[in-house]
C-alpha positions, 0 to 999 in steps of 0.5 A, a space after each residue: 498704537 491700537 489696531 481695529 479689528 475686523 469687528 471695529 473694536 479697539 483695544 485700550 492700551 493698560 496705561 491709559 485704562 489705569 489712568 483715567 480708571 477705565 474697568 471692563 465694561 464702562 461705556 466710553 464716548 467717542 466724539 469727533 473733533 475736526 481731524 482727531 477723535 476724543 474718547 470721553 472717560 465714564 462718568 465725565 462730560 465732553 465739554 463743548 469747545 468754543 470758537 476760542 479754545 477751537 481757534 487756540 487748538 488750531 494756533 497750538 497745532 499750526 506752532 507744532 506743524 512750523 515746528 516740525 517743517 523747520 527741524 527737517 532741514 529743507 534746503 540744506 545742500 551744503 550738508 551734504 557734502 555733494 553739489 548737483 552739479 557733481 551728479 550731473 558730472 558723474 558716469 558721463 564720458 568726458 
């Protein structure tokens, strides 16, 4: 992960220079696309994204979203070994 400094500078992580063959003082672009952002290595093109590929990017991100929300486990109160009921109870005189 990157920090932005107070001068909004980002500093590429070494790996990813060494990757796509980034050499201090290559221009790179940055290009907004929806809620990410996209740098563009030098010497390549940001292609235009057309409604299909826009629509299959969204259908991969809502897949991992779905994904995601059903590994957590919501909703599985018998796991815990405790019931509501049992918290309600506890530290009331009887």
């Amino acid at each position: 992960m990157a920090k932005v400094t107070s001068k909004f500078q980002v500093t590429m992580p070494r790996k990813i220079a060494e990757q796509y063959r980034i050499q201090p003082g290559d221009e790179i672009d940055w290009v907004a696309a929806g809620e990410v952002i996209r740098v563009i290595p030098p010497g390549k093109v940001a292609a235009s994204e057309s409604r299909e590929s826009q629509l299959r990017w969204f259908d991969q991100a809502t897949d991992r979203q779905r994904r995601r929300s059903a590994g957590r486990g919501v909703g599985r109160s018998s796991d815990r070994g405790w019931s509501r009921e049992d918290l309600y109870g506890r530290g009331r005189s009887r």
